[in-house]
N, C-alpha and C positions, 0 to 999 in steps of 0.2 A: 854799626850805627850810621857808617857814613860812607858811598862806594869807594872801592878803590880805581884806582889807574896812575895809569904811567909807569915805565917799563926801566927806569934808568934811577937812579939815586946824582943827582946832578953835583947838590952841595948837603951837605951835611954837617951840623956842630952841635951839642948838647953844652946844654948849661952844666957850669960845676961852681960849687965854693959850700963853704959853711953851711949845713942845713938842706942842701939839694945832693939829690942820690938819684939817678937813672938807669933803670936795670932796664937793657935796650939788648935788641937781635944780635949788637955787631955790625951793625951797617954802618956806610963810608961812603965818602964820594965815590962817582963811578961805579957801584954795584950794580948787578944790573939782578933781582931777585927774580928767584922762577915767579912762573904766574900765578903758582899755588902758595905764595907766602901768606904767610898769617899776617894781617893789615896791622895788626898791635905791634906795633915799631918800637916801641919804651912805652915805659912806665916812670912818671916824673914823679917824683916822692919828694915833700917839702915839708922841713919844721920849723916850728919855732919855739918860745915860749910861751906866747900867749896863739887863740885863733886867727887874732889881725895879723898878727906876727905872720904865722903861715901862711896865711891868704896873698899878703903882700908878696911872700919871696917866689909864690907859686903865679901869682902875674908875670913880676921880673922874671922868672924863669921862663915862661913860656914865652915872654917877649925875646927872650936869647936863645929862642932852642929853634936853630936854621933845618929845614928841612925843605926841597928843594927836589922836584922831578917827581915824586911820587903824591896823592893828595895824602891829608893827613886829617885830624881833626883839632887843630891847635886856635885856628880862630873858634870854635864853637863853644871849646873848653874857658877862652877866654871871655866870650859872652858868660857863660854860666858863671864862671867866680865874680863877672863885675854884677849879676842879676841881687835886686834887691832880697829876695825872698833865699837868695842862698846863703846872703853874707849872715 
């Protein structure tokens, strides 16, 4: 969806608590991934009770999920969940 680059994993933190689950490669700071990696870094999975519920912790969560030296698509994701015609 979106190129990659960058050859180093600088900083790295995933969101955790209640309702947020990340099933992610194992990457870490300092990593340095062959060139052939698969650009799908995590997978951020968020519930709640209600839709707003998930919507809400799936923003927080992406506002906390540091990823640092590689591109990602974490601002694009966040355009989409604030986009009127998603919510």
């Amino acid at each position: 969806m979106m190129p990659g680059g960058g050859d180093i994993i600088t900083k790295y933190m995933e969101p955790n608590g209640d309702g947020i689950r990340v099933d992610s490669a194992g990457f870490y700071s300092g990593l340095k991934p062959s060139q052939s990696y698969d650009p799908l870094i995590g997978k951020l999975i968020c519930t709640g009770k209600t839709w707003e519920d998930a919507l809400s912790l799936s923003v927080k969560s992406l506002n906390g999920y540091t990823i640092e030296g590689l591109n990602s698509n974490v601002s694009a994701l966040k355009r989409i969940l604030d986009h009127d015609e998603f919510k």
